[in-house]
C-alpha positions in Angstrom: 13.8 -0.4 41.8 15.8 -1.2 38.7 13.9 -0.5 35.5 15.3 -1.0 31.9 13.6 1.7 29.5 14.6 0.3 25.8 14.3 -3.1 25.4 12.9 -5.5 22.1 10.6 -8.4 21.5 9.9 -11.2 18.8 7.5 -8.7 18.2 10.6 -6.2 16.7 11.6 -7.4 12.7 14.9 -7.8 14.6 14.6 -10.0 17.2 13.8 -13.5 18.3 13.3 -12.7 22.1 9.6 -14.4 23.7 7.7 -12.2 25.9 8.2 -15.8 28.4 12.3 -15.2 28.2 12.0 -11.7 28.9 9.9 -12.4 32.0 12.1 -15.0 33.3 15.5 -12.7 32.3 14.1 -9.9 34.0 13.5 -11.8 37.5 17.2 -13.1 36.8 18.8 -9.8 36.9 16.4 -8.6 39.4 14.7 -6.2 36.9 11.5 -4.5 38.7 10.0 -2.6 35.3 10.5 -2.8 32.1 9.8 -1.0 28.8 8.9 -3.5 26.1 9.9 -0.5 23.1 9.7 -2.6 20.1 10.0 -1.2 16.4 6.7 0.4 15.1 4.4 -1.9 17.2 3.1 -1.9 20.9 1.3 -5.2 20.6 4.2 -7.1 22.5 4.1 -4.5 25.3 0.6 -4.9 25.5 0.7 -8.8 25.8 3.6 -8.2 28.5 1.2 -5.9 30.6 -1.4 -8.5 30.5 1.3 -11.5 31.2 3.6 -9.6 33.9 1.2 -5.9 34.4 3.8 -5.8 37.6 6.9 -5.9 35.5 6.0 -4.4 32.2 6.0 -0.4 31.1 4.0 0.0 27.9 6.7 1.5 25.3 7.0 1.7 21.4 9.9 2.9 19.6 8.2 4.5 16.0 10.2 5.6 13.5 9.5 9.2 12.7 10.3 11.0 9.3 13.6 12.1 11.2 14.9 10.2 14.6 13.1 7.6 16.3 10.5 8.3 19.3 10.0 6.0 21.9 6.5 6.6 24.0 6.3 5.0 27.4 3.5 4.5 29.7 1.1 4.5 26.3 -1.9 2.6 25.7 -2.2 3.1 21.7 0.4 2.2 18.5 1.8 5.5 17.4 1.8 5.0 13.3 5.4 5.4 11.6 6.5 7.9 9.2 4.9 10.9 11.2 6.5 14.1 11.4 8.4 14.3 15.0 5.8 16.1 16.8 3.2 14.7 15.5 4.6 11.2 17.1 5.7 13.1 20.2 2.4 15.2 20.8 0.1 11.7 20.1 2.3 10.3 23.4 1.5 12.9 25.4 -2.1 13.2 24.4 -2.4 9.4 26.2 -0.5 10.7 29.2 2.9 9.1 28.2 6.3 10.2 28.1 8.6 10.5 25.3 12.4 9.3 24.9 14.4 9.8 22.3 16.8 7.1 21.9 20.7 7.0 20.6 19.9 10.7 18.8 23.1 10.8 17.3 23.9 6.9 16.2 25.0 7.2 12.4 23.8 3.8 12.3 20.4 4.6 12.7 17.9 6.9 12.0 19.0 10.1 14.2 18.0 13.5 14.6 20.2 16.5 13.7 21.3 18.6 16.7 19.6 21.9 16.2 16.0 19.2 15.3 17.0 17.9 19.2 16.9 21.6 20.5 13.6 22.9 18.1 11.9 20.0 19.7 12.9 20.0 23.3 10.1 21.2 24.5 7.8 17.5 23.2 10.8 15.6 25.0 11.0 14.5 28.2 13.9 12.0 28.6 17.0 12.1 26.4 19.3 8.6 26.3 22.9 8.9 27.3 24.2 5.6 27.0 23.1 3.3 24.8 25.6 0.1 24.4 25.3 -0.2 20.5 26.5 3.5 20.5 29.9 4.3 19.7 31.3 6.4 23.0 31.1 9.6 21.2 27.7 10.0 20.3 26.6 9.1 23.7 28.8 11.8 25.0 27.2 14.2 22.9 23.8 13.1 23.9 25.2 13.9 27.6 26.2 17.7 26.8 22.9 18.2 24.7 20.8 16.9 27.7 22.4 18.9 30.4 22.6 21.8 27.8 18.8 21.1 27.6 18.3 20.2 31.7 16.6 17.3 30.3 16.3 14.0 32.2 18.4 11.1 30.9 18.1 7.5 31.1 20.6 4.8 30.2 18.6 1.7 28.0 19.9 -1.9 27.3 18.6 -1.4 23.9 18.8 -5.8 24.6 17.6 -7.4 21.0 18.6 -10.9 22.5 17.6 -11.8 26.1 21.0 -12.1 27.2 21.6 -8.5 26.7 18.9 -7.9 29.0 20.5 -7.1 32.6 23.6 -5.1 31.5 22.4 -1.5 32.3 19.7 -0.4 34.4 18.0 2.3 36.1 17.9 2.7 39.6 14.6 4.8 40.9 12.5 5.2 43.4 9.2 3.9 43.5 6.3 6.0 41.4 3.1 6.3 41.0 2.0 7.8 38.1 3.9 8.6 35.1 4.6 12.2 35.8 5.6 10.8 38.9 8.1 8.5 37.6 9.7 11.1 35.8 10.2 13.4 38.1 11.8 10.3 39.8 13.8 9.6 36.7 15.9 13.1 37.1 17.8 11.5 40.5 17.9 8.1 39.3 21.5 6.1 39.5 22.3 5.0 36.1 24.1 1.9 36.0 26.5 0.1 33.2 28.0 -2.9 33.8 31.4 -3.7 32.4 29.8 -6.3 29.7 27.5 -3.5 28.3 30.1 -2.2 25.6 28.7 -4.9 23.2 30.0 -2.6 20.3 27.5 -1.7 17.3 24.3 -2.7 15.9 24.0 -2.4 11.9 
């Protein structure tokens, strides 16, 4: 199935995407999951589980003190402004997994390395390619994953539906969310040759 793991809402301060566009984009593209991550909020992703339960993966990104945290497969808002492991330890207390998106973006909020490495035992997915990343930080995302054996996803990071489509993940079907994890680690990661849409402010 292809699943898309970062994606945002009308529901993010910086986006105008409807919950109805994503639905219909996502059957476009041939989407099977995916994870409504918008900033500091997991009421879109909740409205998209009750719209579209067989399309949408519960996500939130929060802002920490340091990086940002996205939790997937969650059932509860994880508050802003917490220490890292607070944010990541509340995700795993409802049985979700944590992702931590474009760690070294300069444009964004970011972890330092050695934070990436302190916390790697809270993380379970580290992103590799993110399309508003400039080449190099994604590469060092890579090397710090596979220095780490972590698994690594590729998002859309879409803020406008017609982002939505240009990288996916190709997996296996799951069944539970350790399940889709474990699933995660062989999963084809695919990027199309429109996905280098360049940098987000």
């Amino acid at each position: 199935m292809r699943v898309d793991l970062h994606l945002h809402s009308r529901y993010s301060h910086d986006s105008r995407t409807s919950l109805d566009a994503l639905i219909e984009r996502a059957g476009e593209c041939g989407l099977n999951r995916i994870a409504l991550t918008d900033h500091n909020t997991v009421e879109g992703a909740l409205e998209l589980a009750r719209l579209a339960p067989e399309l949408a993966i519960v996500g939130e990104e929060a802002k920490t003190l340091e990086g940002e945290v996205i939790g997937l497969f969650i059932t509860r808002r994880v508050p802003p402004f917490l220490r890292p492991e607070e944010a990541m330890d509340l995700v795993h207390e409802m049985g979700g997994i944590t992702y931590v998106p474009h760690p070294f973006d300069r444009n964004r909020s970011h972890f330092r390395a050695e934070r990436i490495v302190e916390l790697a035992d809270r993380i379970d997915i580290i992103e590799v390619h993110n399309p508003w990343c400039e080449p190099a930080a994604n590469a060092a995302a890579a090397r710090l994953a596979a220095e780490l054996d972590k698994v690594t996803a590729t998002g859309s990071d879409a803020h406008a539906v017609n982002e939505l489509g240009r990288t996916w993940m190709e997996i296996e079907s799951y069944s539970s969310p350790q399940d889709f994890l474990d699933k995660l680690r062989h999963a084809r990661h695919v990027v199309t040759a429109s996905s280098g849409i360049g940098r987000r402010a």
